[in-house]
N, C-alpha and C positions, 0 to 999 in steps of 0.2 A: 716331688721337688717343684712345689708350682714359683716358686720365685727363682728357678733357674733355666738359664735357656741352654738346651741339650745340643750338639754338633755332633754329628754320624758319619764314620768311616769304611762303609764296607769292604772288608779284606777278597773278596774274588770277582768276577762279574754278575752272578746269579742275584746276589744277595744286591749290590747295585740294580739291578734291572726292577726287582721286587718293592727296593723302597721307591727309584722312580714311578711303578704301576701306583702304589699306595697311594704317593702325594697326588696322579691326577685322579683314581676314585672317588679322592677327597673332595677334592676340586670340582668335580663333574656333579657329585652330590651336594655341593653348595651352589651353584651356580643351575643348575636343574629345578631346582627348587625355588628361584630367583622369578619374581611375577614382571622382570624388564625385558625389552628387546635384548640390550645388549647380554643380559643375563643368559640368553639363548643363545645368542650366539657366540659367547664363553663355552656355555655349554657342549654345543654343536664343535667349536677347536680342540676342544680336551678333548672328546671322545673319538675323533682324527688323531691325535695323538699316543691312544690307546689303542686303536686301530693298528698307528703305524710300527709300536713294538712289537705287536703282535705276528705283525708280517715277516719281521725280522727276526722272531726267533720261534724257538719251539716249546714253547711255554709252561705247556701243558705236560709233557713229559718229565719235565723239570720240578715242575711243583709237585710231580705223583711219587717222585725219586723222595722230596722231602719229608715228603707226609707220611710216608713209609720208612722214614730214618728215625723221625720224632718220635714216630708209636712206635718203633723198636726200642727205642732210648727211656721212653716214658714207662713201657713194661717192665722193664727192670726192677722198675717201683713200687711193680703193684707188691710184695710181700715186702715192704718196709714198714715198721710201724708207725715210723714220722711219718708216715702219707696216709691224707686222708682217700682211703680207699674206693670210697664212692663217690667221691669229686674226682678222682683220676680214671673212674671207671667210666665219666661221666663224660671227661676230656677226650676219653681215648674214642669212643663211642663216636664224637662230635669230628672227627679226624677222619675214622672209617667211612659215616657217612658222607663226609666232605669228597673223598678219594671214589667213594660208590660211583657219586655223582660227577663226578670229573671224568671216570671211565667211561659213563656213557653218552657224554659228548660225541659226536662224529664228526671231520671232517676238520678242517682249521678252523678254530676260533674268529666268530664274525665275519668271515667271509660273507657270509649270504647279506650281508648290511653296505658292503661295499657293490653287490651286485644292483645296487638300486639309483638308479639313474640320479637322483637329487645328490646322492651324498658323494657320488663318481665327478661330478659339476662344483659340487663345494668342495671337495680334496684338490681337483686341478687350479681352483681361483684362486685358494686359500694360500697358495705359494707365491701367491701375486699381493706387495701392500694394499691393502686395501678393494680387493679383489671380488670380493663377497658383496656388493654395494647392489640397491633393487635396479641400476641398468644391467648390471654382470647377472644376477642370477634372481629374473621376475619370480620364480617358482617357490625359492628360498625365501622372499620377501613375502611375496603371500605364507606362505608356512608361519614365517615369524609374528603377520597382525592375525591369524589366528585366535580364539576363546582358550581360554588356558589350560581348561582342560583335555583340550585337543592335544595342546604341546607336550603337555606334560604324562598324556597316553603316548605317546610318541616317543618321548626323548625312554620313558621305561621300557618300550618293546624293542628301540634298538639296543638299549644298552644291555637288557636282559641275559645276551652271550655272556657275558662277561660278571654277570653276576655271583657265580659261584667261585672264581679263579675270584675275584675281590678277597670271598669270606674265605680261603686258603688260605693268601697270602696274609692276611689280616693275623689267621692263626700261627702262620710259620713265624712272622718276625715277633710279634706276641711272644713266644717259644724262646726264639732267640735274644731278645732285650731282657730277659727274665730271666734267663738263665745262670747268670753268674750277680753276684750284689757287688754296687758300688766302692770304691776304695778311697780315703782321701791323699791326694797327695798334693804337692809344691813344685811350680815349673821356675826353678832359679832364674833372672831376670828373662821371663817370659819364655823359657824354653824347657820344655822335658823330650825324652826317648822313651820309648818304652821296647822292649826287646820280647819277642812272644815264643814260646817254646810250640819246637818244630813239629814235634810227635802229638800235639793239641789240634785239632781243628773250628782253630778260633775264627768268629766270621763276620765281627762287626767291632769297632771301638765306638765307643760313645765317651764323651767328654759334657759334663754340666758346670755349667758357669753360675756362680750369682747375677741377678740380673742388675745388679749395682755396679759390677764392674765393667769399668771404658774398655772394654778392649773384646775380641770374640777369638774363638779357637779355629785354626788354620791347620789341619792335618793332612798329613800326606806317610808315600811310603809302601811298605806292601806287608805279606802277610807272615813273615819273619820279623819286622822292624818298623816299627811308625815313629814318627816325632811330630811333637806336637808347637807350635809356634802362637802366640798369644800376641794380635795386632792391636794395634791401637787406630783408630780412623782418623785421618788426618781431616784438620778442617778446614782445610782449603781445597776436597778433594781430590789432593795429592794419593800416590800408593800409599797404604799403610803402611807404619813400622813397627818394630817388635817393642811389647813392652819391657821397659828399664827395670820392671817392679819383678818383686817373686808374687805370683799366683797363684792363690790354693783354687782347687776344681776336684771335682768328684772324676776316678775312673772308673768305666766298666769294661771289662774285657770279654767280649761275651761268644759263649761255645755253644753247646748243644749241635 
């Protein structure tokens, strides 16, 4: 669907916490690879910011729950004849060693990168507008006029932690966006419901729009009941309001 823009719901907080990690991995990986200053130090807030999930929950436990839900879910498959059996042998394999390597992690995730004096100096600045500037933190200034090869050995040994918990997550919502195919339906002047049965353990809506149409998808709701509201942007940068019009959109209700 490249001429549609997609709007994502997640029904619990696990799977919220997941696509937040995803967009700053993304982030961190464009902005890492970026030959500016400020590019670095994009770089350097995201992975503060990946840092700071990290702190706040238990992450790693969580994603080992998943990856051992999916290869149970995915084995079921293996004697189907609609599967191809050595592309699923291949997935599942890819899962295993994903979980291997996440078991032998020790200790909380990236901790040892916050023990280091530079990054402890840019977390407490970084709360301050503008805080990070070469009078607040000489050290980080020098870092940043650096040869770029330096930086960019750098910015891969701190983020290294966090390198496998990336390809995980990468794998679980993968799983999960994929799991169910799209439906077409019609939001009567800009409004549908969707009602989700109880006994399913559905864990994400996605909604695609044509990218022609003025207006974007506004979801809310929980994980019995969603409705979906299709705004229109005001141009006077007033609030949005709902469009007058019916809207077709793709939905996906997606499980695993």
């Amino acid at each position: 669907m490249k001429n549609h823009i997609t709007y994502e719901f997640p029904l619990n907080e696990r799977i919220r916490v997941f696509i937040r990690l995803e967009q700053l991995f993304q982030q961190f990986g464009q902005f890492s690879t970026g030959l500016s200053i400020p590019d670095k130090r994009a770089a350097i807030a995201v992975l503060l910011d990946i840092m700071s999930i990290f702190r706040r929950n238990d992450l790693k436990s969580e994603i080992l729950k998943e990856l051992d839900r999916h290869a149970k879910v995915l084995s079921k498959y293996a004697d189907s004849q609609s599967v191809d059996a050595r592309q699923l042998e291949g997935i599942l394999e890819t899962v295993s060693q994903t979980s291997k390597k996440l078991y032998a992690m020790s200790g909380k995730i990236g901790l040892e990168i916050m023990e280091s004096d530079l990054f402890q100096s840019i977390a407490q600045r970084s709360s301050i507008p503008g805080g990070t500037c070469s009078f607040d933190l000489p050290e980080f200034h020098y870092w940043l006029e650096q040869d770029e090869h330096i930086r960019r050995k750098d910015l891969e040994r701190w983020s290294a932690p966090f390198d496998e918990i990336r390809v995980a997550i990468d794998l679980i919502l993968n799983f999960i966006r994929n799991s169910s195919s799209p439906s077409e339906e019609l939001a009567e002047a800009g409004f549908y419901q969707i009602s989700l049965d109880k006994n399913l353990p559905y864990q994400l809506i996605r909604v695609s729009l044509d990218k022609t149409m003025d207006c974007f998808a506004e979801i809310s709701g929980g994980k019995h009941r969603c409705t979906i509201r299709f705004m229109t942007p005001s141009p006077d940068e007033q609030r949005p309001t709902q469009s007058p019009d019916d809207i077709p959109f793709f939905l996906t209700r997606c499980l695993f």
